[in-house]
C-alpha positions as CSV (number, residue, x, y, z in Angstrom):
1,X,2.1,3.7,-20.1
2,X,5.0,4.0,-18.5
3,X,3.8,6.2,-15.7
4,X,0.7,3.8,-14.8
5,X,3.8,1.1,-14.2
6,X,5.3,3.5,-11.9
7,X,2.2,3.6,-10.0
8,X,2.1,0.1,-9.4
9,X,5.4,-0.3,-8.5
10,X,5.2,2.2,-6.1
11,X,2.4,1.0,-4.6
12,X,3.3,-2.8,-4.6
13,X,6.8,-1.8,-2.8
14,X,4.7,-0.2,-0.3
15,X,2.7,-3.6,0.2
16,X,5.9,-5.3,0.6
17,X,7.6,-3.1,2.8
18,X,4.3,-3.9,4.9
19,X,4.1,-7.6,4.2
20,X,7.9,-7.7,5.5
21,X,6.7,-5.9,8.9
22,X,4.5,-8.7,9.4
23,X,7.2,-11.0,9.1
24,X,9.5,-9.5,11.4
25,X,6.5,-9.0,13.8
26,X,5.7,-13.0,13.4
27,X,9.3,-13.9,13.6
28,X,11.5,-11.3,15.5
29,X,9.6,-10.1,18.0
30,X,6.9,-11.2,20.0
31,X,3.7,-10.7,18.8
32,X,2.0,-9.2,21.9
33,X,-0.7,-6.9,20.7
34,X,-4.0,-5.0,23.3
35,X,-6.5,-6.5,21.5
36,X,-7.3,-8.9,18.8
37,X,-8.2,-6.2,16.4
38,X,-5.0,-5.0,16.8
39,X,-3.0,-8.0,15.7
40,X,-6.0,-8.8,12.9
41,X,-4.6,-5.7,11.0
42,X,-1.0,-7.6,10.3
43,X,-3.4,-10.8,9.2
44,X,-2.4,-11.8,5.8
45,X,-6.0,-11.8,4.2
46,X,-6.4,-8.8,5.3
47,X,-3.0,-7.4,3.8
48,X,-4.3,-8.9,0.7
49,X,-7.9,-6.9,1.1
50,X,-5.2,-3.7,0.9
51,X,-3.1,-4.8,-1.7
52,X,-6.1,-5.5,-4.3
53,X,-8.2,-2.7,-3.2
54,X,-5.0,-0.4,-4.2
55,X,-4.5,-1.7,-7.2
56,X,-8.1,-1.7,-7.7
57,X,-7.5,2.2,-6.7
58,X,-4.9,3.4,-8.8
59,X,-6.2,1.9,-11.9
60,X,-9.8,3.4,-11.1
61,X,-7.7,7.1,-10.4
62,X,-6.4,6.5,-14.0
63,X,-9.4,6.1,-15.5
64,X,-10.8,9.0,-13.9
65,X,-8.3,11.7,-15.1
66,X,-6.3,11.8,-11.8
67,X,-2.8,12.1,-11.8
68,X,-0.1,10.4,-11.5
69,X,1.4,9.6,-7.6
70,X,4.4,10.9,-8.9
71,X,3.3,13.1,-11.7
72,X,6.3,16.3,-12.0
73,X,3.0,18.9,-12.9
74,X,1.7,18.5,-8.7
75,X,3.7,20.5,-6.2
76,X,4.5,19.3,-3.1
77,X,2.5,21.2,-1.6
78,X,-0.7,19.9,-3.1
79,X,0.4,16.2,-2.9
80,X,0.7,16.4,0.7
């Protein structure tokens, strides 16, 4: 069980790490994108689409009999 947790940690720091990009794009920077699809990918419903559909992902992958994203048994090599 307690690989599945790392999983989801993994994967939810990732989510923040990208949820705090949109911040510093909304706040620190000017938010001057080409187009409007550009900026839509920074939209917060559509972080959220991400977020779920990941989790959504990693808990289909282990019911499927994938490993782990951090599982020792995969090289490097294969990971990547």
């Amino acid at each position: 069980m307690r690989k599945f947790a790392n999983d989801y940690l993994v994967y939810l720091l990732l989510m923040a790490f990208l949820a705090s990009i949109k911040l510093s794009i909304d706040y620190l920077f000017v938010a001057q994108f080409r187009a409007v699809s550009q900026a839509l990918v920074f939209d917060w419903k559509f972080i959220g689409i991400w977020t779920v559909a990941g989790l959504a992902g990693i808990w289909l992958s282990h019911r499927t009999g994938f490993p782990s994203m951090m599982d020792a048994s995969v090289s490097h090599l294969h990971r990547f």
